[in-house]
C-alpha angles and dihedrals in degrees: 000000000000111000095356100133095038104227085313108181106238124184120217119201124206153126150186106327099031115158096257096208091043091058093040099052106048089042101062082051084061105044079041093064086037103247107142107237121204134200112240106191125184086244141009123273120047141324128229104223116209135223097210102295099344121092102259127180129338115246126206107216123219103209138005114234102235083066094043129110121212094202088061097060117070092206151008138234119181113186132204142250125120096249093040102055090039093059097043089050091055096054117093105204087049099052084047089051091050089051093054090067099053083049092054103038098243125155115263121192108191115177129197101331101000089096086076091082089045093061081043093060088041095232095128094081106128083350116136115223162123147232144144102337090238094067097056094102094052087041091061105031080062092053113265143106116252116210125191098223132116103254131359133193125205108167119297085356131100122178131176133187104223162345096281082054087063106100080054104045088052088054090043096050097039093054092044089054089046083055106056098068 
């Protein structure tokens, strides 16, 4: 995987409550194929990650979302957790910033509840994927199939249900964001 992604700018956006293992992970895959991954927070300072439901690692973000530019990034993670994804889909300036990725074609890679915030920024549509299980029913009633598999790609689109897909959901992505040049 080494070099793979040639130095590729990639945001990662995430807040209080992220799914520490889902952001980490990820993350090194990333670092591994030699993208730089950055940290959007919904605001500036620093995250609390989350093991579950027990505080986890402190995370210093990069930059916060409302000065962050889409078109500078060549790619976008979003990682899981329920608070997490709660709190990104209520944000307006992240959903937009989402939004901006579908519009320009760019690769998106949304683990466990992060599709939340795909639904928000209404880019699910005809669109085949997975998630949490417990997201299904937003999922299609935002138009989109839901799919219980590890990890599915649609596009520029790459969506996995959970922490044990991990080690599939980094190939996958990794190999998606290789792909798109």
């Amino acid at each position: 995987m080494s070099g793979e992604l040639n130095g590729k700018r990639v945001a990662a956006l995430a807040t209080d409550g992220v799914e520490q293992v889902e952001l980490d992970q990820p993350w090194q895959a990333l670092v591994d194929a030699g993208a730089r991954p950055e940290l959007v927070g919904l605001e500036a300072g620093t995250i609390t990650a989350y093991q579950h439901i027990d505080k986890g690692d402190t995370k210093d973000v990069d930059v916060a979302v409302a000065d962050a530019d889409p078109g500078s990034y060549d790619a976008l993670v979003l990682p899981g957790g329920v608070i997490n994804g709660d709190f990104v889909r209520s944000d307006q300036g992240a959903v937009a910033f989402v939004k901006a990725f579908f519009d320009a074609g760019k690769p998106v890679a949304a683990i466990c509840h992060a599709p939340w915030v795909l639904a928000e920024a209404d880019v699910v549509r005809g669109r085949r994927m997975t998630s949490w299980p417990s997201l299904q029913t937003d999922l299609r009633n935002a138009g989109a199939e839901w799919v219980d598999q590890e990890v599915v790609v649609d596009g520029n689109l790459t969506t996995s249900r959970k922490p044990d897909d991990l080690p599939a959901f980094g190939r996958t992505l990794v190999e998606q964001f290789a792909a798109a040049g």
